[in-house]
C-alpha positions as CSV (number, residue, x, y, z in Angstrom):
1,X,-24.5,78.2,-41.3
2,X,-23.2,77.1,-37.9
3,X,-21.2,74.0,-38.1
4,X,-20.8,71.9,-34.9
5,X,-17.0,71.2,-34.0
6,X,-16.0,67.5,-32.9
7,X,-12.5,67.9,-31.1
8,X,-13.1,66.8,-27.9
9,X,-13.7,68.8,-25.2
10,X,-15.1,71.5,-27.2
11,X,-18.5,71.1,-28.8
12,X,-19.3,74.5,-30.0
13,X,-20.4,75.5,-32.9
14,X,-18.4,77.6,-35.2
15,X,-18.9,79.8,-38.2
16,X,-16.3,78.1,-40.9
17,X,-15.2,81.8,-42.2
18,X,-14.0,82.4,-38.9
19,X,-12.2,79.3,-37.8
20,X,-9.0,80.2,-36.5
21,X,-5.9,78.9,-34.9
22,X,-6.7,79.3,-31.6
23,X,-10.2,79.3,-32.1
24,X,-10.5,75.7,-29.9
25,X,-9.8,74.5,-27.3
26,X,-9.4,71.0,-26.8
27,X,-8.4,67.5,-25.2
28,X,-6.2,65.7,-27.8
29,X,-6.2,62.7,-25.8
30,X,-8.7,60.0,-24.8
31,X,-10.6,59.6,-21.7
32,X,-9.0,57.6,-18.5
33,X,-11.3,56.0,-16.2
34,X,-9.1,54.0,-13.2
35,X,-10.2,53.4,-9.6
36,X,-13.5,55.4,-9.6
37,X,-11.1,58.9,-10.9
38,X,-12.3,60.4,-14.4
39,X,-9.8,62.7,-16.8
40,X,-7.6,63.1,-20.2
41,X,-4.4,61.3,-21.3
42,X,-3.1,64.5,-22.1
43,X,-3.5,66.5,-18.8
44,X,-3.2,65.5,-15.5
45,X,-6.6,67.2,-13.5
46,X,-8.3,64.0,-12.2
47,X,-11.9,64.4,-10.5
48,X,-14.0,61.4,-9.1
49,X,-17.7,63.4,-10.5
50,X,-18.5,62.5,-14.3
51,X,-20.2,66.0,-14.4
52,X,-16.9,68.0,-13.8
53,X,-15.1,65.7,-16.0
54,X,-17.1,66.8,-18.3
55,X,-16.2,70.1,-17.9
56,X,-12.5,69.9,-17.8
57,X,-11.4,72.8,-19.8
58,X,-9.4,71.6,-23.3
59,X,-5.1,72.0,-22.8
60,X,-4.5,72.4,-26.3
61,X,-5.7,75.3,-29.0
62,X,-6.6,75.1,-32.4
63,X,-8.8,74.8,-35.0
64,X,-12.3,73.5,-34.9
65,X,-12.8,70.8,-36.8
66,X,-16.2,68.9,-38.3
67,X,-14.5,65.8,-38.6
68,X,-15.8,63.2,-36.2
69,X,-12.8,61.6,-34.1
70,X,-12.3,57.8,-35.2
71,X,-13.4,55.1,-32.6
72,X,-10.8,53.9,-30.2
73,X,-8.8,50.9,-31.2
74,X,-10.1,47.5,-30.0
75,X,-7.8,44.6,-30.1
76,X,-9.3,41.5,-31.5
77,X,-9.5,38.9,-28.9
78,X,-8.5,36.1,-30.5
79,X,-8.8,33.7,-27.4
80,X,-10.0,30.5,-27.8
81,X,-12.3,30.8,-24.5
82,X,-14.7,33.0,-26.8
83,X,-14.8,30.9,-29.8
84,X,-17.4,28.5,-30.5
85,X,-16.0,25.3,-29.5
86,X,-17.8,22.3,-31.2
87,X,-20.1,20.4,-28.9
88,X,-19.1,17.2,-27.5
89,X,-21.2,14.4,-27.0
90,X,-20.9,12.6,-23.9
91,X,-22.2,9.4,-23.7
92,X,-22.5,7.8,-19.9
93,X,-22.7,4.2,-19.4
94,X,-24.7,3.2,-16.9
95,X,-23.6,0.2,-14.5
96,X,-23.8,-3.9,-15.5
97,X,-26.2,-5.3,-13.4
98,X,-25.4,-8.4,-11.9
99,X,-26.4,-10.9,-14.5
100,X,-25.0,-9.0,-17.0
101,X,-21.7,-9.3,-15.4
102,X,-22.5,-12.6,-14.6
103,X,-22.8,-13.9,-18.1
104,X,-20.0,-11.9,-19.6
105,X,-17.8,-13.4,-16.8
106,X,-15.0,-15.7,-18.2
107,X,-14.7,-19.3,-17.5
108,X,-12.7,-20.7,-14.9
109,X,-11.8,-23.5,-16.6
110,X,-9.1,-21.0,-18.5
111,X,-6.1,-21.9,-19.3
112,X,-3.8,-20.4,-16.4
113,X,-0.2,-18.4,-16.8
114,X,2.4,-17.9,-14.9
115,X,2.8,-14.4,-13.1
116,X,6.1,-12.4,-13.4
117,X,7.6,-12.7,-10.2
118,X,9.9,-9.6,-8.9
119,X,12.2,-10.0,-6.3
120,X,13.4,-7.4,-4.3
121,X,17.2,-6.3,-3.8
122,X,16.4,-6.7,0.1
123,X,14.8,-10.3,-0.1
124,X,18.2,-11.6,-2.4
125,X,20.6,-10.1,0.7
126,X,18.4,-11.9,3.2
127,X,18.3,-15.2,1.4
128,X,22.1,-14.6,0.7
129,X,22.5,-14.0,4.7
130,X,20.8,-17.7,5.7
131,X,22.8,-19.4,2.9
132,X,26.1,-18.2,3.9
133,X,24.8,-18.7,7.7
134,X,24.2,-21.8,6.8
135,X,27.3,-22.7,5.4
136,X,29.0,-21.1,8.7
137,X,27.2,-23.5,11.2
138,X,29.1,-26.7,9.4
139,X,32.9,-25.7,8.7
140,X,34.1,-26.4,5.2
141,X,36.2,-29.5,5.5
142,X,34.4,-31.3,8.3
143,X,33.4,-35.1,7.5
144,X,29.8,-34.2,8.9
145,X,29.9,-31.3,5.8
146,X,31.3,-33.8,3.1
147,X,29.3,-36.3,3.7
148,X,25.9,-33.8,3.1
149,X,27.4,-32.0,0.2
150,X,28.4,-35.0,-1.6
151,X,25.7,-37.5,-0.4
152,X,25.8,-41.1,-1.5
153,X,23.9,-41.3,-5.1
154,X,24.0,-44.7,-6.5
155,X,23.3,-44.4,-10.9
156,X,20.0,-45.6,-11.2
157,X,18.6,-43.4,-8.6
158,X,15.1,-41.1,-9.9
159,X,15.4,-37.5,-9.0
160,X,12.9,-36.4,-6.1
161,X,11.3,-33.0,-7.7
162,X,7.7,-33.8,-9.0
163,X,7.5,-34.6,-12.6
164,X,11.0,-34.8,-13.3
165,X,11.9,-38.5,-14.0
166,X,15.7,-38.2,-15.1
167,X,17.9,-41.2,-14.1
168,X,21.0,-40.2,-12.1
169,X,24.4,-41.7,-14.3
170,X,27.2,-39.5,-13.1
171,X,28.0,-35.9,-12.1
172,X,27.1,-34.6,-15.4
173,X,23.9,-35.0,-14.1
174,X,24.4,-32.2,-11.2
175,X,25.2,-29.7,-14.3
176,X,21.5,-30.6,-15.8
177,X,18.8,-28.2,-15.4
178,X,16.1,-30.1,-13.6
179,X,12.2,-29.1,-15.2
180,X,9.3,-29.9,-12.3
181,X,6.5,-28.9,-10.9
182,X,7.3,-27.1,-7.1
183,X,3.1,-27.1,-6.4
184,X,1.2,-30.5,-5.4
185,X,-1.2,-32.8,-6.9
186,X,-4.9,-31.8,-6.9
187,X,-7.7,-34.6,-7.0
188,X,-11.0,-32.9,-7.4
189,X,-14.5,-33.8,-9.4
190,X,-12.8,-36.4,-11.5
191,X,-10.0,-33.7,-12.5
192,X,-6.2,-33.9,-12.0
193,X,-4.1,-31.0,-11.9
194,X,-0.6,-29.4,-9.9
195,X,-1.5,-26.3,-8.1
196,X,1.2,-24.3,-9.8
197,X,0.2,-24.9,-13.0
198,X,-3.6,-25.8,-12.8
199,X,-3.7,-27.9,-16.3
200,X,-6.2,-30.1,-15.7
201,X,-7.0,-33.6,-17.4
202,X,-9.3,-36.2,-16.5
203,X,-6.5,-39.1,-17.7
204,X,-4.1,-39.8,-14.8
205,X,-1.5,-41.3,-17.2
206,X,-2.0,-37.8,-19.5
207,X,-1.7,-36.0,-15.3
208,X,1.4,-38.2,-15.2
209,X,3.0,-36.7,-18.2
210,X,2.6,-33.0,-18.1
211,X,6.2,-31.4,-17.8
212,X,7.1,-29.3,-15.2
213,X,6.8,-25.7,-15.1
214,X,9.6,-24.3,-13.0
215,X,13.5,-25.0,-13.4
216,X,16.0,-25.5,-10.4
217,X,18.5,-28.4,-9.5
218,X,17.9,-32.2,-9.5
219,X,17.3,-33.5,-5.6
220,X,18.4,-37.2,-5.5
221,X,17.9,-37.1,-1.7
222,X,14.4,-37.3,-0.4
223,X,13.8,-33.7,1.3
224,X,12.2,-33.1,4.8
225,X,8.7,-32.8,5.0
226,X,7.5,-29.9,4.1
227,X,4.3,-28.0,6.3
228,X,1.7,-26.8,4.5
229,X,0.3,-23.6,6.7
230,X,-1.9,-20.7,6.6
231,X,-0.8,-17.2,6.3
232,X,-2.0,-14.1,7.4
233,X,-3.6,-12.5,4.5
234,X,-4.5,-8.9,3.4
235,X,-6.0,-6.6,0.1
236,X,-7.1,-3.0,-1.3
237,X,-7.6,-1.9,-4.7
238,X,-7.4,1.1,-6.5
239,X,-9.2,1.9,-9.6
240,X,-7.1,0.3,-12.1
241,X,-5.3,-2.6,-9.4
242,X,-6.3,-5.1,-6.9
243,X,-3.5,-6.2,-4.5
244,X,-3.3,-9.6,-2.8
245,X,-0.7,-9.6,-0.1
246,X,0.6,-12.5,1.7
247,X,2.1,-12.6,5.3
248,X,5.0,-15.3,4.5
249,X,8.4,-14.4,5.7
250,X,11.6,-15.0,3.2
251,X,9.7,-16.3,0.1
252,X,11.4,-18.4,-1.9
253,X,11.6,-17.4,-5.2
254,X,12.5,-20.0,-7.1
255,X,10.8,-23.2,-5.2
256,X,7.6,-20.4,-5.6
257,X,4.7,-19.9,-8.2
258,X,1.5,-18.2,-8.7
259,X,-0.4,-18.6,-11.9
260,X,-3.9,-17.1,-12.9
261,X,-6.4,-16.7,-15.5
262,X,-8.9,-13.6,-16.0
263,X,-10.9,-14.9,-13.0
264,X,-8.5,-16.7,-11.1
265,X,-5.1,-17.3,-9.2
266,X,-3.6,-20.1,-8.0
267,X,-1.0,-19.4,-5.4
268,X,2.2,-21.7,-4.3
269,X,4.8,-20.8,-2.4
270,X,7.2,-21.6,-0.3
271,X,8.8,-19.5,2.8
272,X,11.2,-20.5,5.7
273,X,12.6,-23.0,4.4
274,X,10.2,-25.8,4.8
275,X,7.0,-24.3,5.2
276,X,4.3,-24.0,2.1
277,X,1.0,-21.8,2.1
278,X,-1.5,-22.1,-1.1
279,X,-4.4,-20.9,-2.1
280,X,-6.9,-21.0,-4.9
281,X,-8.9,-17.3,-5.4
282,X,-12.2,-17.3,-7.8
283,X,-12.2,-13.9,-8.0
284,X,-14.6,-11.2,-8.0
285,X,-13.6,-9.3,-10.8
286,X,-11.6,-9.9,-14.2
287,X,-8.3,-8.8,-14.5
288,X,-5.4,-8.7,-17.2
289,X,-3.1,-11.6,-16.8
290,X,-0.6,-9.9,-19.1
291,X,-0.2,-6.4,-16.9
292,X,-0.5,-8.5,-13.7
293,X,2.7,-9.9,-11.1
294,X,4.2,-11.0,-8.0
295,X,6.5,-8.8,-6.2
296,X,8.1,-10.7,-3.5
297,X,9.9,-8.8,-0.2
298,X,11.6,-10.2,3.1
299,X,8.6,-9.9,5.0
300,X,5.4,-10.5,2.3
301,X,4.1,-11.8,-0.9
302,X,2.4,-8.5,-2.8
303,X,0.2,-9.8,-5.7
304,X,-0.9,-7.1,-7.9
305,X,-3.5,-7.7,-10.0
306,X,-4.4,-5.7,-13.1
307,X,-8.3,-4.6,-13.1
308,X,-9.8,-5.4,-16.9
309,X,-12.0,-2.5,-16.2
310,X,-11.6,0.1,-14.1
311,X,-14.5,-0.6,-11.5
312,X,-14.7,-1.2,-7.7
313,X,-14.5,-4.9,-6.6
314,X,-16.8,-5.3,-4.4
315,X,-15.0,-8.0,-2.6
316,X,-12.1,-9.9,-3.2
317,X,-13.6,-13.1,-3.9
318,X,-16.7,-14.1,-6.5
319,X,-19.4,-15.7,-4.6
320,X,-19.1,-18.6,-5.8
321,X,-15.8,-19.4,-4.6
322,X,-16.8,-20.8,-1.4
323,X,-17.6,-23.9,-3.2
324,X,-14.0,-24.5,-4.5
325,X,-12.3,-26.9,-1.9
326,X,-9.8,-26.0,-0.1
327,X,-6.4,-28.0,0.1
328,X,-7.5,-29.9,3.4
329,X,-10.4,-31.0,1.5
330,X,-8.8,-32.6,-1.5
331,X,-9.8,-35.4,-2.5
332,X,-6.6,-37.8,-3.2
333,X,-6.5,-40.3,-5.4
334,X,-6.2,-43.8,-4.2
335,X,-3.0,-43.6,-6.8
336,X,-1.6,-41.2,-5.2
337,X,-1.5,-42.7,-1.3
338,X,1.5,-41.6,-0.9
339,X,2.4,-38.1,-1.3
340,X,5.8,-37.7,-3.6
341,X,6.6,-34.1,-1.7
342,X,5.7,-35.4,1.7
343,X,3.4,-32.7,2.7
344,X,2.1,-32.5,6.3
345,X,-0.7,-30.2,6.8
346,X,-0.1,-27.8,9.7
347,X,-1.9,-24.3,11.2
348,X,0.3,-21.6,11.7
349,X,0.0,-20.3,14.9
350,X,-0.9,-16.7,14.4
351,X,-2.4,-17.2,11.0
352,X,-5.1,-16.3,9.5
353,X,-7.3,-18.9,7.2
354,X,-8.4,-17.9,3.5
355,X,-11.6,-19.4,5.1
356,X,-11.8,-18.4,8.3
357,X,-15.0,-16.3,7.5
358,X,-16.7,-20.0,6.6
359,X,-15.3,-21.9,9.8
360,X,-17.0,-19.1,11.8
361,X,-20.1,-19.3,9.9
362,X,-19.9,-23.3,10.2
363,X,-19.6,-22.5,14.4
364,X,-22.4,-20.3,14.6
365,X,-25.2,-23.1,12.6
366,X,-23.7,-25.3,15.2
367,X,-24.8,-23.2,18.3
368,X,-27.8,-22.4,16.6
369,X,-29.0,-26.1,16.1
């Protein structure tokens, strides 16, 4: 009986009695296929038609054989790409509508907290520059210079700073750290509050008490008057920030504060020597007191605000912040005729309004009528 032989190349069929040596001939290699040429591992004739690769005589002799050759080796891909990777649900939120976001919107009434305030390397040099300028325009030694640097404190005398109420006794008082409140009284609605601070308490002897919230050096001489301006103003956001910044040129750190709450910020602060801009921001969105703070520079007050959610603000301020008053519309108490910083309101020249927007709406119903 003819058996069929399976060495490949060959596929003849043999009689087993007379299976010789050199009875086959064969490929013992496999078959290459690489850039559209056919042929064997073990010889080298390549040929681009499948027909005459099929009829590539065998390079090796021997004997034929009935055993069928194994399959070729395949590698187990053990890739992750081609497992089953467990499904995933994703769940999509769609967005709050307006009253939603309007009734999960914190109060306003919130307590408010002081911001971190950074200042920069280049603001402490600049500051340093007009102090020791300063210093230069009255020599050391001149009677003019002793007679401001040690003015004429009689005991008895209150310090000037807003809510401190130590007594002056001797120097040891000029060692004393003096706790007051660098921001200015705010009459509104029937509630009284400082504008760095923003505690607010309908009792003006409970008003009267509150301690301060900055610390600096006791004034026993009544400072100049200080001009409340405006100040250019600017803001963009990110998904996960909103920054506030400030025109004012060489903040003063220390005599400067802005606190906030998750829905607003209450700015103070004071810049070229004498000259104070604040503001009061309802704000559009909610933001994270704790992750939020002021960096201040030589030439601007940046005031980054942490977003609670990452989600675009529409605008920087909530709608109904146009009904907060502004500082020229505060109502003062007839307690409080006399202002204990001295503040004189005055417009900056090339400044910019927090509410210009409503002044020009306020111009236009005027034509209009």
């Amino acid at each position: 009986m003819a058996l069929l032989c399976y060495n490949k190349g060959c596929g003849q069929r043999f009689d087993a009695d007379k299976n010789s040596e050199d009875s086959c001939v064969y490929h013992p290699g496999v078959p290459i296929f690489h850039d559209a040429l056919k042929g064997w591992s073990c010889c080298k004739k390549r040929t681009t038609d499948f027909s005459e690769f099929l009829s590539i005589k065998g390079c090796m002799k021997g004997c034929h054989s009935i055993e069928k050759p194994p399959e070729p080796f395949r590698p187990e891909d053990t890739s992750d790409k081609l497992k089953a990777k467990p499904s995933t649900e994703l769940i999509v939120q769609s967005p709050k509508s307006a009253e939603k976001m309007q009734r999960e919107r914190p109060s306003s009434d919130e307590p408010r907290q002081p911001l971190l305030i950074k200042v920069s390397r280049s603001l402490e040099q600049t500051l340093e520059k007009l102090k020791l300028a300063s210093k230069n325009q009255c020599p050391e030694g001149g009677s003019l210079c002793r007679a401001e640097a040690i003015p004429d404190v009689r005991p008895g005398t209150t310090c000037k700073n807003s809510g401190c109420k130590v007594i002056y006794k001797g120097a040891e008082n000029e060692t004393e750290a003096c706790i007051f409140h660098p921001g200015v009284p705010v009459f509104h609605e029937g509630m009284k509050y400082w504008s760095c601070c923003g505690i607010k308490t309908t009792d003006f002897s409970v008003f009267l008490e509150q301690e301060g919230c900055s610390t600096g050096k006791h004034s026993w001489i009544k400072k100049e008057d200080k001009k409340l301006v405006s100040c250019r103003q600017d803001w963009h956001q990110t998904s996960s920030q909103v920054v506030v910044t400030i025109y004012a040129k060489n903040p003063l750190p220390a005599l400067s504060s802005v606190t906030a709450s998750r829905t607003v910020i209450d700015v103070h602060i004071m810049f070229e020597g004498d000259k104070v801009f604040q503001a009061k921001l309802d704000l559009w969105g909610v933001i994270d007191v704790q992750k939020s703070f002021v960096n201040m520079v030589p030439t601007k007050v940046e005031i980054t605000l942490r977003k609670a959610s990452p989600m675009t603000w529409a605008k920087l301020e909530h709608l109904q912040s146009s009904s907060q008053p502004r500082p020229d519309q505060t109502e003062t108490d007839p307690m409080d005729a006399e202002d204990p910083e001295g503040v004189q309101w005055e417009e900056s020249d090339d400044s910019l309004s927090w509410s210009e927007e409503g002044d020009e709406e306020g111009e236009e119903g005027a034509v209009s009528k």
